[in-house]
SEMI-697670 format. One record per residue: x, y, z of N, C-alpha, C in turn. Coordinates in steps of 0.05 Angstrom, whole numbers, padded with zeros to 5 digits, always signed. Atoms other than C-alpha are relative to their C-alpha. Example, Ala and Ser with C-alpha at 12.3 -4.5 7.8 and 13.67 -1.06 7.14 Angstrom:
<rs>
+00018-00024+00000+00246-00090+00156+00018+00024+00000;-00016-00024-00001+00273-00021+00143-00015+00022+00014;
</rs>
This chain:
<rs>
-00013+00023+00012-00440-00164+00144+00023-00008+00019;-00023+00019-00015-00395-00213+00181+00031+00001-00010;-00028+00008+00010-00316-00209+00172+00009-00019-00016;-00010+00028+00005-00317-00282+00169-00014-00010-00027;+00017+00009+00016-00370-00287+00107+00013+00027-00033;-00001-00014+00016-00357-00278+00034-00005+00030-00006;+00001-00024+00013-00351-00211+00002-00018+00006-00018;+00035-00010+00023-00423-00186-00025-00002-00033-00014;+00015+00032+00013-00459-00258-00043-00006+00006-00030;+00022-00001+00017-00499-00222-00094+00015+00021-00011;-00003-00026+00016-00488-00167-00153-00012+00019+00005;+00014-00010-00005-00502-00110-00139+00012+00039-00011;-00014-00019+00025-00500-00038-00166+00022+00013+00015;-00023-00007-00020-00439-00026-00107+00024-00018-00018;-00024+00016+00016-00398-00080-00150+00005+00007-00027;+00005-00013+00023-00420-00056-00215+00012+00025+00002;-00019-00024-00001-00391+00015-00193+00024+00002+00004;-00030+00006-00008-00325-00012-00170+00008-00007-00020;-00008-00005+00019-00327-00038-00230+00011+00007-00026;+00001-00034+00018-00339+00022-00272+00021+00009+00010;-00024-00023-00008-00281+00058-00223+00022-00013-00012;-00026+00007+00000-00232+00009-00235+00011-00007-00027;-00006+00008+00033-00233-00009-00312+00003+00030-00006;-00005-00026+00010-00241+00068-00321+00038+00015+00008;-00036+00001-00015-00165+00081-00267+00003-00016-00019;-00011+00018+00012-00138+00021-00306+00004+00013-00033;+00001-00002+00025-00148+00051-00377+00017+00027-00001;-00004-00029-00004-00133+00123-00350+00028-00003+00009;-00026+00007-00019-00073+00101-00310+00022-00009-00027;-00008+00014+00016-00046+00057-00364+00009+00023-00024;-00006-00028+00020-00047+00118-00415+00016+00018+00006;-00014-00026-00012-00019+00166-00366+00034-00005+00001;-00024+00016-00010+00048+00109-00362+00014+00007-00025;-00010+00003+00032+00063+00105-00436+00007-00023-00001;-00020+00025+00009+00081+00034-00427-00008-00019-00024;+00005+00024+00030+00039+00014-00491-00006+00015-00018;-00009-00016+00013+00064+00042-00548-00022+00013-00010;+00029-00008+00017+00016+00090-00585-00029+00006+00017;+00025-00004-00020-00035+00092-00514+00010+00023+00011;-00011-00025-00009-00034+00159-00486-00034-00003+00017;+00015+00004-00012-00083+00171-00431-00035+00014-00013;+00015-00017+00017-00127+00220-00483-00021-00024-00013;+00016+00023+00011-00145+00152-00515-00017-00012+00019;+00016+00009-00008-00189+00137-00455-00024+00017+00003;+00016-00026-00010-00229+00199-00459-00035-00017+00001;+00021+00015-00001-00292+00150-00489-00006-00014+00026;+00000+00023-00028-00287+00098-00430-00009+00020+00015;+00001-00014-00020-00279+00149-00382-00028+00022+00002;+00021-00019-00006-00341+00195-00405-00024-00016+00007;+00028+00012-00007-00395+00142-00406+00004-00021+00018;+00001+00020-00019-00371+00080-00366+00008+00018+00024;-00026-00010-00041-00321+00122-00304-00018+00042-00003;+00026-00025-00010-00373+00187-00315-00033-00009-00010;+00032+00002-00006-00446+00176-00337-00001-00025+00017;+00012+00005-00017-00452+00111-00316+00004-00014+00031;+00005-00003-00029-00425+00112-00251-00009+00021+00017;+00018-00020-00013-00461+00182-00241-00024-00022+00000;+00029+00008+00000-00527+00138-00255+00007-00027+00031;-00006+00030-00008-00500+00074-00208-00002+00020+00033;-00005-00024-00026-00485+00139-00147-00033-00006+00000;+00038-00012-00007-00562+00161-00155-00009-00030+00005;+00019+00021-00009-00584+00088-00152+00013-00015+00025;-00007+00006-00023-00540+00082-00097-00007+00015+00031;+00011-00024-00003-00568+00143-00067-00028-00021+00020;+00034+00017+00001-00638+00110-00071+00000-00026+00014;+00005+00030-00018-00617+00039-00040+00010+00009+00024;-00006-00010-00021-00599+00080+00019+00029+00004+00011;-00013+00002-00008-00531+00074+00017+00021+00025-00021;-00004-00024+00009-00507+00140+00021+00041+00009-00005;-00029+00000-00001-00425+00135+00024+00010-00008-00034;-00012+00008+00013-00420+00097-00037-00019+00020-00028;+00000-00021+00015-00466+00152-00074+00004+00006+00002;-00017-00029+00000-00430+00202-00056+00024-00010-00017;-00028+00010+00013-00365+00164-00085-00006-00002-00032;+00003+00004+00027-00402+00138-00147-00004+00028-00015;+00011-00020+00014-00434+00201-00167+00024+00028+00004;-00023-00009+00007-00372+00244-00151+00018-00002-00012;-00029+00016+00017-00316+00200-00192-00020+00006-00026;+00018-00007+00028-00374+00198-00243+00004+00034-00011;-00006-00021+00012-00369+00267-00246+00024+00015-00012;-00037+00000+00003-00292+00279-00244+00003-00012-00022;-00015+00017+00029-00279+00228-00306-00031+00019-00030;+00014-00017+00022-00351+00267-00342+00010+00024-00010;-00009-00038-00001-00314+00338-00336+00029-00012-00015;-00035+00002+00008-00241+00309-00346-00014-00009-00037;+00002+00014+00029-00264+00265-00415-00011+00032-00013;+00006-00019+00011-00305+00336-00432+00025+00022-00012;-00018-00030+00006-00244+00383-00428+00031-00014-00002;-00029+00012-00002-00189+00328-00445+00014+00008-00028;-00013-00012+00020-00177+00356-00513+00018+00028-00007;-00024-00025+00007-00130+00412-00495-00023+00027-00001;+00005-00028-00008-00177+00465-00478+00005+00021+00025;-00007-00015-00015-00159+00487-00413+00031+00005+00006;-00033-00005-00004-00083+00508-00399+00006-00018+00040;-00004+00014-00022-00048+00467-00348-00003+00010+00032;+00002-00007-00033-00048+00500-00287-00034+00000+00007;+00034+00003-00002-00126+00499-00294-00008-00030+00007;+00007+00025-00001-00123+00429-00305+00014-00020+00021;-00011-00002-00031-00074+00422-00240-00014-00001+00015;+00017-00010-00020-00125+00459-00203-00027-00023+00003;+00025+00017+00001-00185+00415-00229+00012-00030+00014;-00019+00033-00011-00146+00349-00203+00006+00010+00020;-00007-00010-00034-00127+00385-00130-00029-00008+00000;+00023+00001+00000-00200+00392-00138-00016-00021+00013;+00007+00025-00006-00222+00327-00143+00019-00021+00012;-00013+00014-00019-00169+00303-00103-00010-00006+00033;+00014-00013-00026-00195+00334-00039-00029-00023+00001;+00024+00017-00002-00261+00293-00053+00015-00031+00003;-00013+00016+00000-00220+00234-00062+00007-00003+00030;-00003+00002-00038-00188+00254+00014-00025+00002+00000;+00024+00002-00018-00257+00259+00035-00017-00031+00009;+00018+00026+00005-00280+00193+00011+00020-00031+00019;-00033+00019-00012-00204+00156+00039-00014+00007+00030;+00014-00002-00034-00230+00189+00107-00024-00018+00014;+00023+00011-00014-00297+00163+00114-00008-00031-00009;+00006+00033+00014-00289+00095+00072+00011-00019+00033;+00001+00019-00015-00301+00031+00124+00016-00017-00022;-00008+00022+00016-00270-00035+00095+00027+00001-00008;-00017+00011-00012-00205-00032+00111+00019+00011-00027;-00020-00002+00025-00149-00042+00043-00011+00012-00029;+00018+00001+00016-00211-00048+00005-00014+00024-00007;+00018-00022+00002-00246+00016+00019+00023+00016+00002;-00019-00032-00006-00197+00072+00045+00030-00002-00025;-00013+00000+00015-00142+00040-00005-00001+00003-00024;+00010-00015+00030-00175+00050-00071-00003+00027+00000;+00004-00031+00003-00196+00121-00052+00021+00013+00010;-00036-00019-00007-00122+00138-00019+00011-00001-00027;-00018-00003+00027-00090+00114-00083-00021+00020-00020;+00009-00033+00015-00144+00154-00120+00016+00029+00001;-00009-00021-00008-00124+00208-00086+00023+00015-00002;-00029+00000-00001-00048+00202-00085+00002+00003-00035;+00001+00001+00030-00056+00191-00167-00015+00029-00011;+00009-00021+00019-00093+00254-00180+00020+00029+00018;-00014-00024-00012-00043+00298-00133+00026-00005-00010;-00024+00008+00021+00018+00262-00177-00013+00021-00018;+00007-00009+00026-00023+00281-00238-00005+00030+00006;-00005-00028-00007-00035+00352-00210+00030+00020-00001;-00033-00014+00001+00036+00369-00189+00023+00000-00025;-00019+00004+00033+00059+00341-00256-00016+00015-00013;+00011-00022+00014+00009+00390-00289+00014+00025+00005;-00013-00035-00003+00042+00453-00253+00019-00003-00004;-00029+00010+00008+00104+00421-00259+00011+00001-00024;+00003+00015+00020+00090+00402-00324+00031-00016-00002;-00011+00024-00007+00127+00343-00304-00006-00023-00015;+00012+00018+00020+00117+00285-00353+00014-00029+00019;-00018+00023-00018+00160+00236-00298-00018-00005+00026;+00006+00005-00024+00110+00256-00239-00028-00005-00017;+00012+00016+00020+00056+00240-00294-00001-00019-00006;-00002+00032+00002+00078+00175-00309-00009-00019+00031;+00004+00019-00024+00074+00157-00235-00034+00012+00012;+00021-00010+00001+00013+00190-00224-00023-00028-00012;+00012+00011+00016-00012+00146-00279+00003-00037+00016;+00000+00026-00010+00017+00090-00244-00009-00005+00021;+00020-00002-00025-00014+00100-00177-00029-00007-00017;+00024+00001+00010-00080+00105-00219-00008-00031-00008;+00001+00030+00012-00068+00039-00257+00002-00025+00024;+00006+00023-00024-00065+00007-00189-00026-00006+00017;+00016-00005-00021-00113+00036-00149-00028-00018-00026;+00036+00018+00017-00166+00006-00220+00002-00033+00001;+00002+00036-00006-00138-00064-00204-00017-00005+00026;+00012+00005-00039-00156-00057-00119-00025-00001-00017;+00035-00003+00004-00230-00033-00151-00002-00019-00013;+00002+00024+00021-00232-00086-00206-00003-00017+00019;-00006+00033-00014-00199-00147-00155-00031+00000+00016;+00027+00005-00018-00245-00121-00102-00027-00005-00009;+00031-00002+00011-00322-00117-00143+00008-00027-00012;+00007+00034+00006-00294-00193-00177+00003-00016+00026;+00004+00017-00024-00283-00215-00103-00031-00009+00009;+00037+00008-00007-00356-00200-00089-00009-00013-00014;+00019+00022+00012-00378-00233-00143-00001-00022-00008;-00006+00024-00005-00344-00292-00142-00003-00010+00024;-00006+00001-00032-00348-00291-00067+00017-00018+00001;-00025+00008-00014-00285-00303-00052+00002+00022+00026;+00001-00007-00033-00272-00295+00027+00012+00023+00004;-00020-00025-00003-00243-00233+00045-00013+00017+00031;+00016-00019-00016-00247-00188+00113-00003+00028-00011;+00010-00031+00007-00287-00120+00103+00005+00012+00018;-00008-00019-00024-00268-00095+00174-00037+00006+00004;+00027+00005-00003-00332-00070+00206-00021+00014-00018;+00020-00009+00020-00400-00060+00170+00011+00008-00022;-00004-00002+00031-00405-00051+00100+00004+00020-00019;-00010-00023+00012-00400+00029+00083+00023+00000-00014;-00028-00017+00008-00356+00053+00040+00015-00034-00008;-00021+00021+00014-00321-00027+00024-00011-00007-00025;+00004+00010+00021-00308-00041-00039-00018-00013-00008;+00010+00030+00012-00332-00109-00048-00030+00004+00014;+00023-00005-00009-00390-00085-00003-00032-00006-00014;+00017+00002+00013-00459-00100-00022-00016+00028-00019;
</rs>
């Protein structure tokens, strides 16, 4: 794809997973802030198991299958991370466990910031991922409820980038991807 040419013409299940990432960050993020009264991030556990884990595990494998192997690896690992987190968000594991599981999937997070193409679009959604689950980690050992909040707020940004970017594509509105299409957001 051309620099100079809209952002993904067409729907496709790469926009549909961005999505999925970014309404799921956005709900998760937003909870983790406290800035609306009565939302605590626990209240996204639903969202987060079937839209930001099954079905962007299912959106990975069919991303898998259209050959485009960067953005299953992303879908179907976040998918997994928000299936495990919503499973064990009711206070069964003790924090430093749940520290460890967020280093965890942080690390995947750097993996994905590394090899994402597409410039603000790609490597900036999966850095702020990243940066948001090593807040939310260090505020777990910490038990930090201040590096938590920002944590949460990193999160709640990084689901707007995925959001703006997957309605860019499908409004095609112009945008550069930097080169080829791996790994960008708005990507096809």
């Amino acid at each position: 794809m051309d620099n100079g040419v809209s952002a993904g013409s067409t729907a496709s299940t790469s926009t549909l997973g961005h999505i999925a990432l970014g309404l799921t960050l956005l709900a998760f993020g937003i909870g983790n802030t406290g800035v609306i009264d009565g939302v605590t991030a626990a209240n996204s556990v639903s969202l987060a198991m079937y839209l930001g884990g099954l079905a962007l595990f299912v959106l990975g494998v069919l991303e898998y299958r259209g050959g485009n192997g960067f953005n299953g690896t992303a879908f179907a690992g976040i998918g997994t991370f928000w299936f495990i987190w919503a499973s064990g968000a009711d206070g069964k594991v003790s924090a430093d466990a749940a520290g460890m599981f967020l280093v965890l999937f942080a690390m995947l997070g750097l993996t994905l910031t590394a090899a994402a193409s597409g410039g603000l679009f790609g490597q900036g959604v999966y850095g702020l991922f990243t940066l948001s689950l090593l807040l939310l980690a260090i505020g777990s050992f910490a038990d930090s409820g201040g590096l938590a909040k920002a944590g949460g707020w990193v999160a709640a940004l990084c689901g707007l980038l995925a959001w703006y970017g997957a309605t860019a594509a499908l409004a095609s509105w112009p945008m550069a991807l930097g080169k080829g299409s791996r790994g960008a957001v708005a990507a096809s």
